[in-house]
C-alpha positions in Angstrom: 0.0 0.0 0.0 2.9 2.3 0.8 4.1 2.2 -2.8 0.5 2.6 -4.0 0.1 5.6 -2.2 3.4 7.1 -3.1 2.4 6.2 -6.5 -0.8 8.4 -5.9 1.2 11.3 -4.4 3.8 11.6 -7.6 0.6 11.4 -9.8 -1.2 14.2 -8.0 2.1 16.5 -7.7 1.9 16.6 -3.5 4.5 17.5 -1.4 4.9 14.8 1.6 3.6 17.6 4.2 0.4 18.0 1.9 -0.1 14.7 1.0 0.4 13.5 4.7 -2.8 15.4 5.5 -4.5 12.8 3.6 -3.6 9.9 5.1 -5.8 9.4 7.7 -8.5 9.8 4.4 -7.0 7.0 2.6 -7.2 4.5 6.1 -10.9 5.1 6.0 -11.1 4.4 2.8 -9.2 1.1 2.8 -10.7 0.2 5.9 -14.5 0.2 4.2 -12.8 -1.3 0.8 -11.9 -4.6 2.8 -15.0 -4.2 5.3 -17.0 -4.5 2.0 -14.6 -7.1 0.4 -13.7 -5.1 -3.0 -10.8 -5.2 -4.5 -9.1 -3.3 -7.3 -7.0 -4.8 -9.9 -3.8 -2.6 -9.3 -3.7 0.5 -12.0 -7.6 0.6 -11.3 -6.6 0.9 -7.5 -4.4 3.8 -8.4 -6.9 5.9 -10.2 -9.2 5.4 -7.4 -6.9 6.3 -4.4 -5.8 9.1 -6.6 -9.9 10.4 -6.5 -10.1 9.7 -2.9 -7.2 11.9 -2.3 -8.4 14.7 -4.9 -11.6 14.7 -3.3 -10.6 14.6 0.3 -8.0 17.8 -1.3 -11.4 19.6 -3.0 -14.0 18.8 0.6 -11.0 20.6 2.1 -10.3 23.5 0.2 -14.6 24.3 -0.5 -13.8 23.4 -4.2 -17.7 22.0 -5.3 -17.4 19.6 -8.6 -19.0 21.4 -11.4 -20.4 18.9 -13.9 -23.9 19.4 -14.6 -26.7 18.3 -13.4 -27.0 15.2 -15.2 -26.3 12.7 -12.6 -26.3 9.1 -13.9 -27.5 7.6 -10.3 -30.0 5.1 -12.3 -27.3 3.4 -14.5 -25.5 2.7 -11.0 -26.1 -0.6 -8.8 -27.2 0.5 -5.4 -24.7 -1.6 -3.9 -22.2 0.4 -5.8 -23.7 3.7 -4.5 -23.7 2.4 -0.7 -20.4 1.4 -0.6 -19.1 4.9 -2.2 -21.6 6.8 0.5 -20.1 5.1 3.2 -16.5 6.3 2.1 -17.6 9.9 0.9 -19.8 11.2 3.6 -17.3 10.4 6.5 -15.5 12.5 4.8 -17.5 15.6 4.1 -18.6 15.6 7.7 -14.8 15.4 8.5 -14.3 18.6 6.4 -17.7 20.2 7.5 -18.5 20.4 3.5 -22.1 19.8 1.6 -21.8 17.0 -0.7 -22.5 17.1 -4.7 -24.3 13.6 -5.1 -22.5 13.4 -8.6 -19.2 12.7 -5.9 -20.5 9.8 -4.6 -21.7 8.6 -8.3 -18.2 9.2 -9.9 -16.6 6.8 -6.7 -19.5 4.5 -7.0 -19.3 3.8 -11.0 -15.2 2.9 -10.2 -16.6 0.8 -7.1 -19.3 -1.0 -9.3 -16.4 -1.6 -12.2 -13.8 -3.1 -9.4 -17.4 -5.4 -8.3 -17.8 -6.7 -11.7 -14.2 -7.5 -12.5 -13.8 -9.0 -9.0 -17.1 -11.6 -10.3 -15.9 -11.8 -13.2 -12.2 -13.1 -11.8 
């Protein structure tokens, strides 16, 4: 995990005092990953950490997401969608920050793709 996440630091451009910060955001989000048995097939797990950390990054700096208002929450399994609130919204509350639901659909589409493959494997 430790080369992951330096992995995710280099791609995001963080010094270690920044990215350090984070931490504590990538525990919980490992921590409901294997509560909730998913696994990522490794450059998956990369982009995903690399979201976690942007987002944790945006819910502490008040930066919203601004992509629209067409939020594909339909085409998502629920499943999906509970796992990703139970990572996101620990988070928001953490930074005291309103939530875009399009943030919890962009992490739960990645979740439901890492689900499938994990079936599929």
């Amino acid at each position: 995990m430790k080369d992951l996440l330096k992995d995710v630091q280099t791609r995001l451009k963080m010094t270690d005092e920044e990215f350090n910060m984070y931490l504590p955001d990538t525990d919980h989000t490992a921590k409901i990953l294997v509560e909730e048995n998913i696994e990522f097939l490794p450059d998956f797990k990369l982009v995903f950490y690399a979201h976690m950390v942007s987002l944790a990054k945006r819910l502490k700096e008040n930066i919203a997401l601004d992509c629209g208002d067409d939020c594909p929450e339909e085409e998502v399994e629920k499943e999906a969608i509970g796992v990703s609130e139970k990572i996101i919204v620990p988070l928001a509350e953490k930074y005291e920050r309103d939530l875009n639901r399009m943030e919890i659909i962009l992490a739960a589409i990645q979740l439901q793709l890492a689900m499938e493959m994990q079936k599929e494997n």
